[in-house]
C-alpha positions as CSV (number, residue, x, y, z in Angstrom):
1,X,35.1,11.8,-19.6
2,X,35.0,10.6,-23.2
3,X,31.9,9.6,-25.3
4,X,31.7,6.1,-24.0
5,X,31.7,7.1,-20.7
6,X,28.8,8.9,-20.6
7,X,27.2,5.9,-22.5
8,X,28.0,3.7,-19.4
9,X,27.0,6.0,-16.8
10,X,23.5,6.5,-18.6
11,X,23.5,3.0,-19.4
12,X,24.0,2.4,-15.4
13,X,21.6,5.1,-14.4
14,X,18.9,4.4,-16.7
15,X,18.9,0.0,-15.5
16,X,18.4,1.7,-11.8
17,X,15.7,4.0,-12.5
18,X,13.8,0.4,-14.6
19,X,14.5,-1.6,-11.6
20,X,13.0,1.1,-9.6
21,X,9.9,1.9,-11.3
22,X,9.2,-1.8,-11.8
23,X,9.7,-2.3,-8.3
24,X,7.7,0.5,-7.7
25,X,5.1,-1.0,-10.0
26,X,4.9,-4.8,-8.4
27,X,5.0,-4.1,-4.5
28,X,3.8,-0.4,-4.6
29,X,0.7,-0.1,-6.3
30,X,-2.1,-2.8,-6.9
31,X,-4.5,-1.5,-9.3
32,X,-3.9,-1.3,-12.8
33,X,-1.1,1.9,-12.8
34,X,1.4,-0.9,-11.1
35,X,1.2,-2.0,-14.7
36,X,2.1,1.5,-16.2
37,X,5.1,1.2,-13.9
38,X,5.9,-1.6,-14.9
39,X,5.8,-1.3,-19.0
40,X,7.6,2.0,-18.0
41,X,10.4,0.5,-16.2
42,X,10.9,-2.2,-19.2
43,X,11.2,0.6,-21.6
44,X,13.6,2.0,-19.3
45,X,15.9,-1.0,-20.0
46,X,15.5,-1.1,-23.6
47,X,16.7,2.2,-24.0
48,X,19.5,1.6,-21.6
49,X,20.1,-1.4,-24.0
50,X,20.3,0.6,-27.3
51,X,22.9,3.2,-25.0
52,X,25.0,-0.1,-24.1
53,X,25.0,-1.1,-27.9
54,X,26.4,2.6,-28.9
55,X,29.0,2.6,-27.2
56,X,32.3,2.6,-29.2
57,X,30.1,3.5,-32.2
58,X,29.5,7.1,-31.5
């Protein structure tokens, strides 16, 4: 596995854990820490955004 492969994995893993925790975050819990789920899961997908825009650059 090369550099950019890694980067896609990551990239891959990272979008499934967001979709999780905001999932987690709108049918799981009701009060306000469904909201912390959710703001976590976003910044779960801008990271896995800046991994995408790496690759080939690293």
């Amino acid at each position: 596995m090369n550099k950019n492969t890694v980067l896609a994995w990551a990239t891959f893993i990272m979008i499934l854990v967001g979709i999780g925790l905001i999932a987690l975050g709108a049918f799981r819990y009701d009060d306000v820490a469904g909201y912390g789920f959710a703001a976590v899961g976003i910044g779960f997908f801008a990271i896995a955004w800046v991994f995408n825009a790496l690759k080939g650059r690293v």
